[in-house]
N, C-alpha and C positions, 0 to 999 in steps of 0.2 A: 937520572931517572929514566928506567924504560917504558916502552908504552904500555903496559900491563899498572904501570906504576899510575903514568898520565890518569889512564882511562878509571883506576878506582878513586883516584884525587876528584875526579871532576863525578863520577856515579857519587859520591858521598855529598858534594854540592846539590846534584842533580835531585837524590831523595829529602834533602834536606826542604828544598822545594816545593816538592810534592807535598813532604808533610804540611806545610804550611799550608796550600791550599786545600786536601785534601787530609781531612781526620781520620786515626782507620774505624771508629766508629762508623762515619759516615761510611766506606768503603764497604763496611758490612752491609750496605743496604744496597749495594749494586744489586741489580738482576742475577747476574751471573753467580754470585758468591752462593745462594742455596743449592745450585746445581749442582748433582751429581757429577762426579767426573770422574773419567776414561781411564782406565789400569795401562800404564805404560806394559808392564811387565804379561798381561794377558794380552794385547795387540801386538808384543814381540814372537810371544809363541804360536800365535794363530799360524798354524802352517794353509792358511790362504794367502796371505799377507807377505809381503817382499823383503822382511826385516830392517827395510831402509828409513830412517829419519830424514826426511827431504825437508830443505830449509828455505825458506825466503830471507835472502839477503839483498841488499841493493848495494851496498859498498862494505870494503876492508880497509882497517890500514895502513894492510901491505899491499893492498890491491886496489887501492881507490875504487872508484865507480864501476860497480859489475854489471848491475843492470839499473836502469833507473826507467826504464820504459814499460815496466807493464803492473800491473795493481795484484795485488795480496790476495784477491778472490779468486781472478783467474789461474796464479801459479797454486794458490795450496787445494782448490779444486780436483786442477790437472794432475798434481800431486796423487791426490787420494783415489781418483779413478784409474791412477796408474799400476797401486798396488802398496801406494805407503803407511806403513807399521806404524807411522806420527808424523805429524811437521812439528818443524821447529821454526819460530819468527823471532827476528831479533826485535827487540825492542830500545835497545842503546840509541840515543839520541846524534851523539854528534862524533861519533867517530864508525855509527855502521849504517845511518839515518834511517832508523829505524824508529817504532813506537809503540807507546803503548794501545792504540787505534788500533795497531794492524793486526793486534791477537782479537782485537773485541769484531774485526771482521772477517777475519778468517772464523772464530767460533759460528758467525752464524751460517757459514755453506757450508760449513762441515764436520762427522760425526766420529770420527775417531782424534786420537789424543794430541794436545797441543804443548810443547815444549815452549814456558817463554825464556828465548835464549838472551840471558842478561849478567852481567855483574851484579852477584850480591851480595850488599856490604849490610844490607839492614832489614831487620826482620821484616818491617814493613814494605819492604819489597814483596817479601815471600804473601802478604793480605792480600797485597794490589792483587799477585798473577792470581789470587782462587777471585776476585772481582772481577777480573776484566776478561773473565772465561778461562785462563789455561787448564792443565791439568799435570803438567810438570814443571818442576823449577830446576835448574843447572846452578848445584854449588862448586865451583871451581877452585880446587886446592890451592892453586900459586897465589892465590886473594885471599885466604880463610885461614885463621888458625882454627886447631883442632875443636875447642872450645865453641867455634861459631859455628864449625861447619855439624856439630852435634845439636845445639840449640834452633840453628835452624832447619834441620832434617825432622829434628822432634816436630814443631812449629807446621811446617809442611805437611808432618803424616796425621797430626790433628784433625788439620784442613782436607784431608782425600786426598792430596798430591802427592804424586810418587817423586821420586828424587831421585835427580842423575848426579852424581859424584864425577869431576871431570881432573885425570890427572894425566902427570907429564912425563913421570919417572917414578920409582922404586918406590923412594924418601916419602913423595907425594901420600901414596900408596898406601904407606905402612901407620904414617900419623894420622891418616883422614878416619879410614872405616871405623862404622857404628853399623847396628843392629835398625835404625830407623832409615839406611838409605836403601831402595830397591835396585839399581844399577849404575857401575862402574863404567867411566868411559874415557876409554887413554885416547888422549889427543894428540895423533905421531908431528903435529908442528913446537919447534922448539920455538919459546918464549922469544929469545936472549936474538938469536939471528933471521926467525921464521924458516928457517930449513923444514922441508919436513922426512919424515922415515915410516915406512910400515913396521920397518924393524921394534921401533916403538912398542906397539901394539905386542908384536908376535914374542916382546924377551917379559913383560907382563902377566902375558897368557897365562902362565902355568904358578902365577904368585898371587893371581885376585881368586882368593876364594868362592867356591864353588857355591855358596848359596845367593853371588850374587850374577845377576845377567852381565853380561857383560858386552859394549859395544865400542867400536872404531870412528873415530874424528881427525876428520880432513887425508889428504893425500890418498883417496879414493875414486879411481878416475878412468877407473874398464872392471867389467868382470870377473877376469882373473884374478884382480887384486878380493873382490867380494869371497868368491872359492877357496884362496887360500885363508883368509880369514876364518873362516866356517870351519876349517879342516884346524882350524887351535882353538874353538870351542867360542866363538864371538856368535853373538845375538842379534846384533843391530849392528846399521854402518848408517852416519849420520853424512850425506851428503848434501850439499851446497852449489859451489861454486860450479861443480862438473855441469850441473842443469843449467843454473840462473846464467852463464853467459852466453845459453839459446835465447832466439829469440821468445821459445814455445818453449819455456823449462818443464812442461808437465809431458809434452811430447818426446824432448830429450830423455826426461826419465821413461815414458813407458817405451822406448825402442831401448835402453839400457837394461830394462828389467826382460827381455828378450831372452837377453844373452847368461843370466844367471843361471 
């Protein structure tokens, strides 16, 4: 069993849970869930806007503890006054310690779009993020058959949220798309060993169809790497790690957005 394998055994626990205490009737009555919410896809092409998805992370996997010192208001603020196109917050419980708290507080300091970046095994996942404030959800192929990752894109675009498709390779690629998801996003870390490659990303480029945006995940770590991106038709570049191991990850991003 690998860890992609671990982390959906225990997210199908994890929702299982949730249902139990929380109905998504009830869900419908959060605050959040009548709110309008933010176009991934018009925050990407704002040419004021940095293209970058800036994420709060506190820990990985492969990387244990990245930061665990500073709070979710202050980094996706700094974020957004930096120049970021969206944050992304995890909300995975016990392998990125993350939660569902930290989108309902990041929603309140800030006005452009929120990625909740999570495993999704169950529709009811996709209720909770339009409740707890998001305004996108990340369906990741190596976890989805074709079938789910369609029913839940539909499910999603009901609700106003746009959909990030999150794949690995070609295979990924060609079984996922549907007509309900707004952007594509190759993630150059391999599954199997966590290596990661841009190459990923750049042999992609020229096979995700042009109606959809198209953005880069992980191994984005200078400038250059953002440039050449741009020069094979990418939208967004979803960065993390490069900020959060500042101690001032909104600082490290806006001296990063300098150099674009």
């Amino acid at each position: 069993m690998n860890i992609l394998d671990k982390i959906v055994a225990r997210k199908k626990e994890e929702v299982a849970s949730a249902k139990a205490k929380t109905s998504i009737k009830a869900l419908e009555f959060f605050p959040a869930f009548k709110r309008d919410t933010y176009s991934l896809k018009s925050f990407l092409t704002d040419p004021n806007k940095s293209g970058i998805i800036a994420e709060f992370k506190r820990k990985s996997p492969s990387k244990g503890i990245i930061n665990d010192k500073v709070t979710v208001e202050e980094v996706t603020t700094g974020y957004a006054k930096a120049g970021a196109s969206a944050l992304s917050v995890l909300t995975d419980h016990d392998f990125f310690m993350g939660h569902e708290d930290d989108v309902i507080a990041a929603r309140k300091v800030n006005d452009i779009p929120i990625l909740r970046k999570d495993f999704m095994v169950d529709e009811y996942q996709i209720v909770e993020a339009k409740a707890i404030g998001a305004d996108i959800v990340l369906l990741i192929a190596a976890c989805l058959t074709p079938d789910e990752i369609l029913s839940f894109a539909k499910l999603a675009k009901s609700l106003g949220l746009s959909t990030l498709l999150e794949v690995h390779n070609r295979e990924e690629l060609d079984r996922s798309l549907n007509p309900y998801l707004d952007v594509v996003g190759v993630n150059n870390r391999n599954l199997k060993d966590f290596s990661v490659s841009i190459e990923t990303s750049i042999s992609l480029s020229e096979v995700i169809p042009s109606e959809f945006l198209k953005i880069s995940e992980s191994a984005i770590s200078d400038t250059g790497t953002i440039k050449l991106l741009k020069s094979h038709g990418f939208n967004g570049f979803l960065i993390g790690e490069n900020f959060m191991r500042s101690t001032n990850p909104g600082l490290a991003m806006a001296e990063f957005v300098k150099g674009i």
